[in-house]
C-alpha positions as CSV (number, residue, x, y, z in Angstrom):
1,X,-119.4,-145.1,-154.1
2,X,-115.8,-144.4,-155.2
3,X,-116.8,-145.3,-158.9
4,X,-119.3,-142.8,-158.6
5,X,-117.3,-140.3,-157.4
6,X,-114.7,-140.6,-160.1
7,X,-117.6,-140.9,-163.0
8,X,-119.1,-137.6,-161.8
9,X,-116.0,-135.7,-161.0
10,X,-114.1,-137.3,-163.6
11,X,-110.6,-138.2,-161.5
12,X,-108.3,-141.3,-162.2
13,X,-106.0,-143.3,-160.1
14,X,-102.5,-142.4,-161.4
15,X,-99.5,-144.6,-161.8
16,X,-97.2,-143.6,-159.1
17,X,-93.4,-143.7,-160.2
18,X,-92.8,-140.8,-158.2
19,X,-92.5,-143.4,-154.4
20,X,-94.0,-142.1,-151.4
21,X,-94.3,-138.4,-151.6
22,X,-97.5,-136.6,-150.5
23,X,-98.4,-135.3,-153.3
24,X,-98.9,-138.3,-155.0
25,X,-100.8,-139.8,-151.9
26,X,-97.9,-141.5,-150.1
27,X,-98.4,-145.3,-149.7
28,X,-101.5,-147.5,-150.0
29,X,-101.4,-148.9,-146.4
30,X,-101.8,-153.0,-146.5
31,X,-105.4,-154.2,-146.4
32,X,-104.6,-155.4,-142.7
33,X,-104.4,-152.1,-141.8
34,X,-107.3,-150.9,-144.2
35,X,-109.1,-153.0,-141.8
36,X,-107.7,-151.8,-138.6
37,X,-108.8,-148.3,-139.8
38,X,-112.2,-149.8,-140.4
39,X,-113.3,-151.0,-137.2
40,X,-111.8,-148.0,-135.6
41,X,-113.6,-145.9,-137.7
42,X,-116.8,-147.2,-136.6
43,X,-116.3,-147.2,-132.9
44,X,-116.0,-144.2,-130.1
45,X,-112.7,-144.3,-128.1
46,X,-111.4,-141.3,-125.7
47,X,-108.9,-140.6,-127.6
48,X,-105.8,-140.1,-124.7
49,X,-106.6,-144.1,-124.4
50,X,-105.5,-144.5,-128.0
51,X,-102.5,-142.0,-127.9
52,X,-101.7,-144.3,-124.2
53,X,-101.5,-147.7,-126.3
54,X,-99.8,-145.8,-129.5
55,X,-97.3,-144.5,-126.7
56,X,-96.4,-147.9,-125.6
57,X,-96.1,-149.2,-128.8
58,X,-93.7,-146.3,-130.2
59,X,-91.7,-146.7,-127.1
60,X,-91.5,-151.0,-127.9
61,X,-91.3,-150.0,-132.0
62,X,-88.2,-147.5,-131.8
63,X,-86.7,-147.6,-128.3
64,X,-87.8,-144.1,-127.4
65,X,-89.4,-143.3,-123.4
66,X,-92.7,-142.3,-125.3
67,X,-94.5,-141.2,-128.4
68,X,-97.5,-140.0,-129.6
69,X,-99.2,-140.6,-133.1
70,X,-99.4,-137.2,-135.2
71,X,-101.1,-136.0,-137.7
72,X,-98.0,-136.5,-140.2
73,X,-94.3,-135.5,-139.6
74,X,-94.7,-132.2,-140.4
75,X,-97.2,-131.6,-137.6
76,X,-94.5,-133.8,-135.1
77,X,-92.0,-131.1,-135.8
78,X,-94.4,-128.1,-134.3
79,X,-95.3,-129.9,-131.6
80,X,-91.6,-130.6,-130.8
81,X,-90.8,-127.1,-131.5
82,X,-93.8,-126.6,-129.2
83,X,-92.7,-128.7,-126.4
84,X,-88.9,-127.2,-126.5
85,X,-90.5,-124.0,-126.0
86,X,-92.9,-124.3,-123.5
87,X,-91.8,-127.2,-121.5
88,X,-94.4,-128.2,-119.0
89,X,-95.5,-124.5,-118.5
90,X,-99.2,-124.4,-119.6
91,X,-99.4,-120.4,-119.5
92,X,-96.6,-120.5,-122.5
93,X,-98.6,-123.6,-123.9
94,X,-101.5,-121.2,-124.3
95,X,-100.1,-118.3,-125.5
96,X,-97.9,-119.9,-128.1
97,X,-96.7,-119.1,-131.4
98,X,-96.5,-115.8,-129.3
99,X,-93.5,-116.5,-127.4
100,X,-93.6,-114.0,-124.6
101,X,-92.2,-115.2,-121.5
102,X,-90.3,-117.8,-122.9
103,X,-86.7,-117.4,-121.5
104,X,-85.6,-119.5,-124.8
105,X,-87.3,-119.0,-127.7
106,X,-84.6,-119.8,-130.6
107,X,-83.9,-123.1,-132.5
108,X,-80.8,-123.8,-134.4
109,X,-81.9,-125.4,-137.6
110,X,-79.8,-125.8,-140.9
111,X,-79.9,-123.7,-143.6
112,X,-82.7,-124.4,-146.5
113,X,-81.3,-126.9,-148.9
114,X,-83.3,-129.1,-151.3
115,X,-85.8,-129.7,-148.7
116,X,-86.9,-126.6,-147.0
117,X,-88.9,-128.6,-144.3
118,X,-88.2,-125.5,-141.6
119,X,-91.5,-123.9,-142.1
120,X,-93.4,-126.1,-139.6
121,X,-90.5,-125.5,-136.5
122,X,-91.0,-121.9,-137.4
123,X,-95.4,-122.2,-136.8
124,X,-94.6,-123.0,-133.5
125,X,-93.2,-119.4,-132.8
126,X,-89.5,-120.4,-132.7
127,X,-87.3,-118.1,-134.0
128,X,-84.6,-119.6,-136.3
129,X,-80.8,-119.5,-136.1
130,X,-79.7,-121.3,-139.5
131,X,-76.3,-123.0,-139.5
132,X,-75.0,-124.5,-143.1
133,X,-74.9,-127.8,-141.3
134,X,-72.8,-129.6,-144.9
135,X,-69.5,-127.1,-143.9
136,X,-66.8,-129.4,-142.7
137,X,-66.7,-127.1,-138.9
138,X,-70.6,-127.4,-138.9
139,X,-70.3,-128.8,-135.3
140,X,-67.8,-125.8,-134.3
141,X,-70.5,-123.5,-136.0
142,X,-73.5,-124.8,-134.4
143,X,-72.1,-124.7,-130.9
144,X,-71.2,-120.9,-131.9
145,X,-74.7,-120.1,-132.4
146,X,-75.9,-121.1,-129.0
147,X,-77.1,-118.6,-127.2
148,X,-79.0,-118.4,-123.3
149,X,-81.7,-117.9,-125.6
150,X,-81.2,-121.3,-127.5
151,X,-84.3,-123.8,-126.5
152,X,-83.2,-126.7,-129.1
153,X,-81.2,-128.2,-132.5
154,X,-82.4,-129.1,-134.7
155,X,-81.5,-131.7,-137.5
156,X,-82.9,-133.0,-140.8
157,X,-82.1,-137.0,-142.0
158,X,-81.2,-136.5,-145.6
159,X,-78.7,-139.2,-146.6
160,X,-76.5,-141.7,-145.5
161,X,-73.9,-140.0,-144.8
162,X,-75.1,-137.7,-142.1
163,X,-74.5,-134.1,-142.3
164,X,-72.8,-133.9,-139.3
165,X,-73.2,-137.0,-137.2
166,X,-76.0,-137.1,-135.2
167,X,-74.3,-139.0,-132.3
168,X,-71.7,-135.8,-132.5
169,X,-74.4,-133.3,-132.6
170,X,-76.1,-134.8,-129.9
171,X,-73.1,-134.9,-127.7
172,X,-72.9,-131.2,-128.2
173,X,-76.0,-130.4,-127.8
174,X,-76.2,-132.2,-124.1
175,X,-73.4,-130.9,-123.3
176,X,-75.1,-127.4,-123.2
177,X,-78.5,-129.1,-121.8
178,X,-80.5,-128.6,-125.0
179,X,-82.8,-131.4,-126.7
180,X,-82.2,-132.3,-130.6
181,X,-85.2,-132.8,-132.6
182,X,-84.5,-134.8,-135.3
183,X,-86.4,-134.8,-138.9
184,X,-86.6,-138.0,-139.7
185,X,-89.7,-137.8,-142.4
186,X,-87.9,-139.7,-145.4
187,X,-85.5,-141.8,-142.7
188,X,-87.0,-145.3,-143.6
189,X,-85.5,-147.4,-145.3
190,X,-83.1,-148.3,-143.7
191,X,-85.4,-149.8,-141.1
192,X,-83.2,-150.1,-138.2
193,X,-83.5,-145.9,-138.2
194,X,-86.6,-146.8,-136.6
195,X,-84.7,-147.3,-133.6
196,X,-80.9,-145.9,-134.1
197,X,-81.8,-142.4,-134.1
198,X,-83.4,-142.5,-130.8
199,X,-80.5,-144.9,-130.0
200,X,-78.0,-142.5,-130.3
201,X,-79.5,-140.0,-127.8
202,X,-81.7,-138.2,-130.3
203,X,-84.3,-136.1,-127.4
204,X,-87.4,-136.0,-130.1
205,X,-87.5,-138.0,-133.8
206,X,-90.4,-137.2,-136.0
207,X,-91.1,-139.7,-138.6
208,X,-93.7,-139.9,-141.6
209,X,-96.6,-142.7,-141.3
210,X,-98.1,-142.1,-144.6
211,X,-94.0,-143.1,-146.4
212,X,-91.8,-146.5,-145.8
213,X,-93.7,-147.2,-143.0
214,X,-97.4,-147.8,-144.8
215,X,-99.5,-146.3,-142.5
216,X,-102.5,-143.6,-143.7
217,X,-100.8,-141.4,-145.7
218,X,-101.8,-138.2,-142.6
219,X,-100.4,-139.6,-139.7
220,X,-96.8,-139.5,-138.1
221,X,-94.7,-140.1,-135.3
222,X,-93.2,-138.1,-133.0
223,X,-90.8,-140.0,-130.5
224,X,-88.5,-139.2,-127.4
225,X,-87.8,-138.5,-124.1
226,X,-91.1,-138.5,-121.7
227,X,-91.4,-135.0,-120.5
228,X,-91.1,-133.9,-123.8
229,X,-93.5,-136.0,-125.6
230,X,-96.2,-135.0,-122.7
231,X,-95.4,-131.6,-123.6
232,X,-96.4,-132.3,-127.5
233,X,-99.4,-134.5,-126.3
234,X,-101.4,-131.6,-124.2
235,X,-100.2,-129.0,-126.7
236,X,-102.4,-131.4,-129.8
237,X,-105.1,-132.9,-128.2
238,X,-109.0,-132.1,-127.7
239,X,-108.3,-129.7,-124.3
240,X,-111.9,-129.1,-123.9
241,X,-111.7,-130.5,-120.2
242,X,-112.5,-129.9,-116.5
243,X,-110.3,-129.6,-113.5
244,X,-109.8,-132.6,-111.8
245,X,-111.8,-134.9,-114.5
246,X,-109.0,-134.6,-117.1
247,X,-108.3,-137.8,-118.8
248,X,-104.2,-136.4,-118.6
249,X,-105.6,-135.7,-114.7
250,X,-102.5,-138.0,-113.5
251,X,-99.9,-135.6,-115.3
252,X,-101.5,-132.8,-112.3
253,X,-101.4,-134.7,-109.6
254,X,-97.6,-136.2,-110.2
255,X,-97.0,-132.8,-110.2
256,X,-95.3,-132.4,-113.8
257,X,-98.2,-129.6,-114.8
258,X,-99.9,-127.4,-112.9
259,X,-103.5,-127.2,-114.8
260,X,-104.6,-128.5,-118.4
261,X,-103.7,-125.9,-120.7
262,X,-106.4,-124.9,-122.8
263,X,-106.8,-126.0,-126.6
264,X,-102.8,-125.8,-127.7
265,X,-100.9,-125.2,-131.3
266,X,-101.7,-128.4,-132.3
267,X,-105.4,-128.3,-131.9
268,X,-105.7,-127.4,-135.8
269,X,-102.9,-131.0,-136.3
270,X,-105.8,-133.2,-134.6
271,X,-105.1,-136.7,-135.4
272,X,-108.2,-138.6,-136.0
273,X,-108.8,-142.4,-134.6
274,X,-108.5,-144.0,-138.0
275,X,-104.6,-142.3,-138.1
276,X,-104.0,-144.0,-134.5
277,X,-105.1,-147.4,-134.7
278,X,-103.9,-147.6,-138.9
279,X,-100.4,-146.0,-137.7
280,X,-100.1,-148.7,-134.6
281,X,-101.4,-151.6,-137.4
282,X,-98.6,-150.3,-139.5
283,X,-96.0,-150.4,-137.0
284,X,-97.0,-153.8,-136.2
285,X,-97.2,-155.1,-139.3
286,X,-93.7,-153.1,-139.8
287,X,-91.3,-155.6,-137.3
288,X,-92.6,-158.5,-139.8
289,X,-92.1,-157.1,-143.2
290,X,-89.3,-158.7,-145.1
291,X,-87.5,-155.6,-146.3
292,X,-85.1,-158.0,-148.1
293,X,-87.6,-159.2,-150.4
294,X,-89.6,-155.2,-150.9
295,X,-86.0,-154.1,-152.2
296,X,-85.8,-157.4,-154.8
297,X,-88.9,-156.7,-156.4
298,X,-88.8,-153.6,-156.1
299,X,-85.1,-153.9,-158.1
300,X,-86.3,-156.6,-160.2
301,X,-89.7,-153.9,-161.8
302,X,-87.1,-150.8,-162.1
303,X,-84.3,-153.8,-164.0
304,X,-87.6,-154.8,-166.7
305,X,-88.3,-150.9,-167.2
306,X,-84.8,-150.6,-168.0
307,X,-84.6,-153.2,-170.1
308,X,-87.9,-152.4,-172.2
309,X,-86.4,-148.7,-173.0
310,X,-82.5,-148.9,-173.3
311,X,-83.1,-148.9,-176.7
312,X,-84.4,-145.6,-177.6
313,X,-82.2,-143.3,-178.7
314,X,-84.1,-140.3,-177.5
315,X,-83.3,-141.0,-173.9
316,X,-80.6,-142.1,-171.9
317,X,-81.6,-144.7,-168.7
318,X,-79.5,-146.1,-165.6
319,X,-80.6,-148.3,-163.5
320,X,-79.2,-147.9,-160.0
321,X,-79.3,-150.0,-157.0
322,X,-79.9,-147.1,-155.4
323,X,-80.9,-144.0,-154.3
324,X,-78.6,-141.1,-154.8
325,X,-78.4,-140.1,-151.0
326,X,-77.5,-144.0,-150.3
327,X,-81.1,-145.0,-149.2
328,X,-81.7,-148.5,-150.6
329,X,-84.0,-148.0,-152.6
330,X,-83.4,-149.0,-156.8
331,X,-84.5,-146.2,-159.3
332,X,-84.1,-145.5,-163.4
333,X,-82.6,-142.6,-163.4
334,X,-83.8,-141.0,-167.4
335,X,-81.8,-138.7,-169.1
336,X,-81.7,-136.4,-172.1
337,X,-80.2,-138.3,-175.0
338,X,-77.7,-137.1,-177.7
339,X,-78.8,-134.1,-179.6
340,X,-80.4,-134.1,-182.5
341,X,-82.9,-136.7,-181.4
342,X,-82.4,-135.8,-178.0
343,X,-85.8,-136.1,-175.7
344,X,-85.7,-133.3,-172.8
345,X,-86.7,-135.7,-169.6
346,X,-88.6,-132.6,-168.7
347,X,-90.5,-133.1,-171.9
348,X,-91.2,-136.9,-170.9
349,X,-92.1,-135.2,-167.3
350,X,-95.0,-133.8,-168.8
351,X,-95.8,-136.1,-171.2
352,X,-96.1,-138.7,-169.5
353,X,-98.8,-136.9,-167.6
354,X,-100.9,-136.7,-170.5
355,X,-100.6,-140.5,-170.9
356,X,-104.5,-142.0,-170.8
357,X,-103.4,-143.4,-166.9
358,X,-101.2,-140.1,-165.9
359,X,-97.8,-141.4,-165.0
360,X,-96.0,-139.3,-162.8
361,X,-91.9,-139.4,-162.4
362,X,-89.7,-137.6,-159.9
363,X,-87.9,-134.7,-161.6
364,X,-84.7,-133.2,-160.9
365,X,-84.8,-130.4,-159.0
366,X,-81.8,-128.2,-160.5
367,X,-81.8,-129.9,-164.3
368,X,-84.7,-130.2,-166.9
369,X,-82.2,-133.4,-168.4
370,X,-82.9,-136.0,-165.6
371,X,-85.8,-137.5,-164.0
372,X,-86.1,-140.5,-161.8
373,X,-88.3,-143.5,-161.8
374,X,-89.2,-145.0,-158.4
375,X,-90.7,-148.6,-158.2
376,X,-92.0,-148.9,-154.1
377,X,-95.4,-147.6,-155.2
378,X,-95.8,-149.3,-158.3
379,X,-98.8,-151.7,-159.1
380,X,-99.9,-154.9,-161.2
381,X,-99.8,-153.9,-164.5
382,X,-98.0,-150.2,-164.0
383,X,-94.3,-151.5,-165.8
384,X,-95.6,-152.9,-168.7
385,X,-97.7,-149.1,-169.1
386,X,-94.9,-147.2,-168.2
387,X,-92.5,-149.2,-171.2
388,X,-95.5,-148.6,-173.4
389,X,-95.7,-145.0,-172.8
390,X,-92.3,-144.2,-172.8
391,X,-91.7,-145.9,-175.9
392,X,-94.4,-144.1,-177.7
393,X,-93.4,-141.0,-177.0
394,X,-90.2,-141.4,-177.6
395,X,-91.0,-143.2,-181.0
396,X,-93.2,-139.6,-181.7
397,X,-90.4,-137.8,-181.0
398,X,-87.8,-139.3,-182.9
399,X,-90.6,-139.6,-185.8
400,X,-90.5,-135.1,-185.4
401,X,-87.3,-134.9,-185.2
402,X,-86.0,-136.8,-188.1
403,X,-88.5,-135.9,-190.6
């Protein structure tokens, strides 16, 4: 059937050099999980059974009280956002992104950087209070935007060196009872930040299942403290019920809600059964993987492209143990070379799309001179392509500009 898809609407598999972003479909999840996803898929389940066993696995996986399985990070950040704001009020649960008659409606968030991931705290209905969380006070200016009006921080994981410390933020942030939600999308590796967010008192973590973790590419996590998580659970799930045969029914009689709210925020984030069962296969298969060895090769394919290109004059390549925000992850970091033969990596950006199996690279956000090369998502065969390609068009532009 795929074959005869592609033939009649005439799209080809790429070669991924970009690593797990979405837009060039995240991971391809191991066939293990492929066949997790595959008995699921052809089964019924209630689907507050699956999110119960996903729950206990999240809480064995990364420490936290409780999770629930989203329908990628993104989607976890709403429904944290959600969950700071309405608590375990189901008449705010209903009414929300309109906030009226919640006695905190504001989130302190940092201000947009290279990733401007705020967008999906705002869809809850928070208001935002920005904070340039890189200034050396950034803690002293955080705790000067809290308000009575404050209902969370939060925080987005973007290197190594944390931007401020999390543990210091989260000590501040406790310290005025609020809850830090923690952005944790593009976290893994390393893989103990599975479990040393949370660890460090982190009150919600959202995490990407479709990246490092090799899940389906739409699916998430969103981990932390109980009451929360329950919050973000009634506020996504199917909410067609009755009173008193709810499957959540034991949430109303412990007393922690008063009713089932009706269908929340997150009804349009709906995570399907296949993203359950493939994201609790993925975090299974995740506590065995030998992250070791994924770096090596993944080192040893971004060395070979290196080696197969130094040569060309048109461009200038590095090969780096890692990642410019400290992440271990290797990369070829491609460069303009010296003018006049000079190739524009911009220019190698697009033409290396026009390749005959498009090959796409991560560019630099702020220069058209450097690109990146990632090697976690490439396959058999994509290194000795990717030297081909770039050494033809390099060739055909040296050829141009020496004539």
């Amino acid at each position: 059937m795929l074959s005869e898809l592609m033939e009649r609407f005439e799209f080809r598999p790429i070669i991924n050099a970009v690593g797990y972003a979405t837009r060039v479909s995240g991971s391809c999840p191991h066939p293990e999980i492929i066949a997790a996803i595959g008995e699921a898929s052809a089964r019924f389940w209630e689907v507050d059974d699956l999110l119960t066993a996903a729950s206990t696995l999240i809480r064995e996986s990364t420490g936290a009280e409780a999770g629930i399985v989203t329908s990628g990070a993104s989607a976890a950040l709403t429904l944290a956002a959600a969950a700071c704001l309405a608590g375990n009020d189901p008449n705010i649960m209903d009414r929300l992104p309109d906030t009226t008659g919640c006695s905190r409606d504001e989130i302190i968030y940092p201000i947009s950087g290279p990733y401007d991931y705020d967008h999906p705290i705002r869809l809850a209905g928070a208001k935002l209070v920005t904070v340039d969380y890189r200034a050396d006070d950034a803690l002293a200016r955080i705790e000067q935007a809290i308000t009575p009006r404050t209902a969370a921080i939060g925080y987005v994981w973007l290197t190594l060196r944390e931007m401020p410390n999390i543990g210091a933020l989260v000590n501040l942030a406790h310290r005025h009872g609020l809850p830090v939600i923690v952005d944790a999308a593009c976290a893994l590796p390393p893989a103990e930040n599975l479990t040393s967010i949370i660890g460090r008192g982190a009150d919600f973590v959202a995490y990407s299942g479709g990246k490092h973790l090799g899940g389906p590419q739409a699916s998430g996590i969103l981990c932390g403290r109980e009451e929360l998580i329950r919050s973000a659970w009634v506020q996504m799930v199917d909410m067609d019920v009755r009173a008193g045969t709810w499957s959540l029914q034991r949430w109303v009689d412990d007393g922690w809600i008063s009713r089932s709210p009706r269908h929340g925020i997150g009804r349009t984030m709906k995570v399907s059964k296949e993203s359950i069962v493939g994201l609790m296969a993925a975090l299974v298969r995740f506590a065995k993987r030998d992250h070791a060895a994924e770096y090596a090769t993944w080192k040893a394919k971004v060395d070979e492209i290196e080696a197969g290109v130094r040569d060309l004059k048109p461009l200038r390549v590095t090969a780096r143990s890692t990642a410019l925000n400290g992440q271990q992850i290797p990369l070829l970091q491609i460069e303009t070379g010296e003018l006049p033969v000079g190739l524009r990596a911009r220019d190698l950006v697009l033409a290396l799309r026009q390749w005959r199996r498009k090959i796409i690279l991560a560019e630099d956000e702020q220069s058209p001179d450097r690109a990146f090369l990632y090697a976690q998502c490439l396959q058999a065969g994509d290194v000795e392509e990717i030297i081909a390609a770039i050494r033809h068009i390099a060739h055909e532009h040296q050829e141009r500009t020496t004539r």
